[in-house]
FIMIZA-205576 format. One record per residue (C-alpha): residue in three letters; x, y, z. Coordinates in steps of 0.05 Angstrom, whole numbers, m for minus. Layout:
N
SITE residu      u      v      w
SITE    ALA      X      Y      Z
...
// end
This chain:
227
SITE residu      u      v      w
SITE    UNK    m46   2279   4464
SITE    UNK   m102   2296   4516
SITE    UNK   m151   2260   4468
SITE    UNK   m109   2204   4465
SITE    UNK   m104   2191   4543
SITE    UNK   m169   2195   4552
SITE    UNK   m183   2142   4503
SITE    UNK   m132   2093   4532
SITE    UNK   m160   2105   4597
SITE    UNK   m231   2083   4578
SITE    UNK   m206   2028   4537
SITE    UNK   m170   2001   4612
SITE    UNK   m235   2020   4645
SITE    UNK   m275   1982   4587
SITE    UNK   m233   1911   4589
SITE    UNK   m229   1917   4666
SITE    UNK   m298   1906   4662
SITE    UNK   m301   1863   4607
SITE    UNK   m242   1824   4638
SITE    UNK   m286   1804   4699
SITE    UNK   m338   1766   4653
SITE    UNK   m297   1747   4594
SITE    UNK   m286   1666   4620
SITE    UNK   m364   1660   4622
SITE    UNK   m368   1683   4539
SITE    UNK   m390   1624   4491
SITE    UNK   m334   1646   4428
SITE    UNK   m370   1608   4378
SITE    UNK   m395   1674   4349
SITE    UNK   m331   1690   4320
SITE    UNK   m341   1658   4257
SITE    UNK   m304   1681   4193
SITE    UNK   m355   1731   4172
SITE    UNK   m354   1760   4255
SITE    UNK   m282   1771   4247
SITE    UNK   m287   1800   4184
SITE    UNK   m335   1854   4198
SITE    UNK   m298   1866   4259
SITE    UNK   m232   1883   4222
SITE    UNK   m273   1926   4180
SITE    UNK   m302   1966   4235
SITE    UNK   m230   1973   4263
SITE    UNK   m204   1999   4193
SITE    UNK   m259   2050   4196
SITE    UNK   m240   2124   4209
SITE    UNK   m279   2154   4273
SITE    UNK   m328   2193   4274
SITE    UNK   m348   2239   4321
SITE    UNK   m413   2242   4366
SITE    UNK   m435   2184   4328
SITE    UNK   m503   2159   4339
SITE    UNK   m490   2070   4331
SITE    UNK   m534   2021   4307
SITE    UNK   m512   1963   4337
SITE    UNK   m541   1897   4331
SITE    UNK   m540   1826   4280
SITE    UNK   m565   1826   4214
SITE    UNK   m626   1860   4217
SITE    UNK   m588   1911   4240
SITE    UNK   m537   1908   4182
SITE    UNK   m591   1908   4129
SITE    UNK   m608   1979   4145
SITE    UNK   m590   2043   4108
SITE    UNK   m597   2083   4170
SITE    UNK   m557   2142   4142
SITE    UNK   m603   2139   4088
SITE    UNK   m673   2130   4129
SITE    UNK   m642   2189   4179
SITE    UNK   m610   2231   4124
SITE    UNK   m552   2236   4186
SITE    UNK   m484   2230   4160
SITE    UNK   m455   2215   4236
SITE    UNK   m503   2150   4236
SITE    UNK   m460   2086   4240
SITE    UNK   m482   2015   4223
SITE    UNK   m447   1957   4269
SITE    UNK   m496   1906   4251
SITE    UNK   m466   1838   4243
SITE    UNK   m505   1784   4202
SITE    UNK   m511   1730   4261
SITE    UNK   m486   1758   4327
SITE    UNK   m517   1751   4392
SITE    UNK   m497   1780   4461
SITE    UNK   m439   1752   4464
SITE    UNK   m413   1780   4410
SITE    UNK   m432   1855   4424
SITE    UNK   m408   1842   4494
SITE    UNK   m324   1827   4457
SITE    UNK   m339   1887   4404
SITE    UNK   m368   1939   4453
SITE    UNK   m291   1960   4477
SITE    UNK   m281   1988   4409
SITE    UNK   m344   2028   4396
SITE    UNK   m344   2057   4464
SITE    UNK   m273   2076   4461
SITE    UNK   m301   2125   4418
SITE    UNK   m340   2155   4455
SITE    UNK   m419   2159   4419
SITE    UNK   m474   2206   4424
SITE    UNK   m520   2148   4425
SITE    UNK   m529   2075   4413
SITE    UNK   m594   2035   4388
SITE    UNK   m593   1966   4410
SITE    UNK   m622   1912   4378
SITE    UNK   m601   1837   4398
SITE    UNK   m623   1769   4424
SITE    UNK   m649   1743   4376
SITE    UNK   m599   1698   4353
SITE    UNK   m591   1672   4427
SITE    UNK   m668   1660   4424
SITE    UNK   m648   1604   4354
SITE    UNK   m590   1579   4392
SITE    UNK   m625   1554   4446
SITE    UNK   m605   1607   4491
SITE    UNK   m658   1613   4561
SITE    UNK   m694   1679   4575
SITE    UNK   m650   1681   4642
SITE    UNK   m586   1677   4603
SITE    UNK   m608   1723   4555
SITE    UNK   m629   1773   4606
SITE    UNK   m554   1759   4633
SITE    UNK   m515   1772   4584
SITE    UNK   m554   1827   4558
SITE    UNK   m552   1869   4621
SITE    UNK   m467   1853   4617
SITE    UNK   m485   1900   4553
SITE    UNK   m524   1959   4591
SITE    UNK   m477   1955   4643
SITE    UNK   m413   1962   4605
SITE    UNK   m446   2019   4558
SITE    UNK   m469   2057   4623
SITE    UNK   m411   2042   4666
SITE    UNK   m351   2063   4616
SITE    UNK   m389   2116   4568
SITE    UNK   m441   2144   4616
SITE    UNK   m457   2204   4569
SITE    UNK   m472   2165   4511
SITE    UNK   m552   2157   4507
SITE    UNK   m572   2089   4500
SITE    UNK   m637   2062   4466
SITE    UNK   m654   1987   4484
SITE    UNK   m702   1969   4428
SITE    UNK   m751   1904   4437
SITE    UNK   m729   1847   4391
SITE    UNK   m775   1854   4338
SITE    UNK   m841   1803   4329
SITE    UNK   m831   1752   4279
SITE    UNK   m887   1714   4228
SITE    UNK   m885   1639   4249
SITE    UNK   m913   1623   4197
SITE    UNK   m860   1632   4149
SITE    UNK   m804   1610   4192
SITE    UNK   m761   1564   4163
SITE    UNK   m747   1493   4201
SITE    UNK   m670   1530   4228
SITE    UNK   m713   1573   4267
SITE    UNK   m757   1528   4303
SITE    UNK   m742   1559   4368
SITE    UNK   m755   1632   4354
SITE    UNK   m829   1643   4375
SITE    UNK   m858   1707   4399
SITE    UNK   m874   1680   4463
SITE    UNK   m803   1669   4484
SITE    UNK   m797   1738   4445
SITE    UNK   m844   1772   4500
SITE    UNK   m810   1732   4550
SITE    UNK   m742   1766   4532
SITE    UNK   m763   1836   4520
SITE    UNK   m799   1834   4596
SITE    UNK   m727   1822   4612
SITE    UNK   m693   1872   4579
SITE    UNK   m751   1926   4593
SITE    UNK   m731   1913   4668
SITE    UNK   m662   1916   4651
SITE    UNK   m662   1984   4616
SITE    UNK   m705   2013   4676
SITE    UNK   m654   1981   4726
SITE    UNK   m590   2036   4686
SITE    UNK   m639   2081   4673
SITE    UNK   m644   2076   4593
SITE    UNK   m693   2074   4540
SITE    UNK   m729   2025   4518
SITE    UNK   m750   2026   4450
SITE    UNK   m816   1970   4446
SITE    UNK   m821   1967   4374
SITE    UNK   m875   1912   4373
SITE    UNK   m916   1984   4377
SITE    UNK   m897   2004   4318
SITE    UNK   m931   1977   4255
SITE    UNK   m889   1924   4244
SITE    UNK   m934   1886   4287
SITE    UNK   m999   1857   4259
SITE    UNK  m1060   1860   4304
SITE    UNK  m1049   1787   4307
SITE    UNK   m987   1790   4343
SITE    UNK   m936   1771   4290
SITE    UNK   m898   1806   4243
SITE    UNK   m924   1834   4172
SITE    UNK   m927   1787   4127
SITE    UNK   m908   1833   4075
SITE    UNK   m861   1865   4121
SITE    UNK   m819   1811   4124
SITE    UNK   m765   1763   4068
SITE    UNK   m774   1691   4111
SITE    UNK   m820   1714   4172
SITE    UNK   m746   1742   4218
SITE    UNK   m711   1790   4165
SITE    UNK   m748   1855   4140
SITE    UNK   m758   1875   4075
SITE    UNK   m742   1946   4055
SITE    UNK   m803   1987   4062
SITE    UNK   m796   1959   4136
SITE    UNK   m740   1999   4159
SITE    UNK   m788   2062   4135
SITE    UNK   m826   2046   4192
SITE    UNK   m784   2031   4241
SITE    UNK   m740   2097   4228
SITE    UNK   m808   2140   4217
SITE    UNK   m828   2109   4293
SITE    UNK   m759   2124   4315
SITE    UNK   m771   2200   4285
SITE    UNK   m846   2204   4316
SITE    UNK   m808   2185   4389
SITE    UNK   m761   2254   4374
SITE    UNK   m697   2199   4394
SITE    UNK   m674   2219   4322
SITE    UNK   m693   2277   4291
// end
């Protein structure tokens, strides 16, 4: 029963918060294959201290139980989302209260059109919600990863690792602002010395190919944030 309150409470405390944003959110996220992972998640049992993956589809693709051998690892990627989106699924993953979260969005808003300034918005309406409603969960902001322009396809013609840079200086700032880590990635060797992504790293220059999530767990284990 205790358990019980205390979730209610933070689920009042969580869509207070939310509440006071919610008629600024774009909904065109929730397409059929949003609402469909989201119903999933809901069916899921709960696990406790979890440690979240939370982020779009480059999230999703990963076998982080696998790459972590952790059976509490959780994956709430969701093929296309952007900040909106984690913003309306957040009151359901903190309700559970996490040991951690990894963070890895915006780049979806980048191929909408999205500006750095309303990426940086929304995204700190993220940090803020984690840290105001589940203040012991540890969060880890991670950089949105570099990407090879040269094999973008035309749909992505507004992803470039300039406005890339642009956004992670904005959510470095934020994470120092709540006092969370940020993960920059684009130190890991994912990054070629020529700024972009591996070329053989990567399926179409955004999405990673396998042996890629080696390296970005092994640089999450050489940072101790998951042993």
């Amino acid at each position: 029963m205790k358990r019980l309150i205390e979730i209610f409470m933070l689920l009042l405390i969580c869509l207070s918060v939310y509440s006071s944003f919610a008629q600024t959110i774009d909904t065109s996220f929730a397409g059929p294959y949003f609402l469909k992972r989201e119903a999933y998640f809901k069916a899921l049992p709960v696990k406790k201290n979890a440690i979240v993956f939370l982020g779009n589809s480059i999230t999703e693709v990963g076998e982080w139980t696998e790459l972590f051998d952790a059976k509490n690892i959780i994956n709430r990627g969701v093929s296309g989302d952007v900040t909106y989106g984690v913003i309306h699924r957040l009151p359901a993953i903190l309700a559970h209260k996490p040991k951690k979260i990894f963070l890895a969005i915006g780049v979806n808003d980048i191929k909408r059109g999205a500006s750095i300034k309303d990426v940086g918005i929304s995204y700190e309406r993220i940090v803020k919600l984690i840290v105001q409603t589940s203040p012991k969960t540890k969060l880890y902001v991670q950089s949105i990863l570099p990407v090879n322009e040269g094999m973008l396809a035309a749909i992505y013609a507004k992803i470039t690792n300039e406005r890339i840079h642009k956004a992670n200086e904005e959510i470095q700032k934020i994470a120092k602002k709540y006092g969370c880590t940020y993960v920059n990635l684009h130190q890991s060797a994912l990054k070629g010395k020529d700024g972009q992504l591996e070329k053989e790293l990567s399926t179409d220059g955004l999405h990673l190919q396998p042996n890629a999530y080696i390296i970005w767990a092994n640089y999450l284990k050489s940072l101790k944030y998951i042993r």
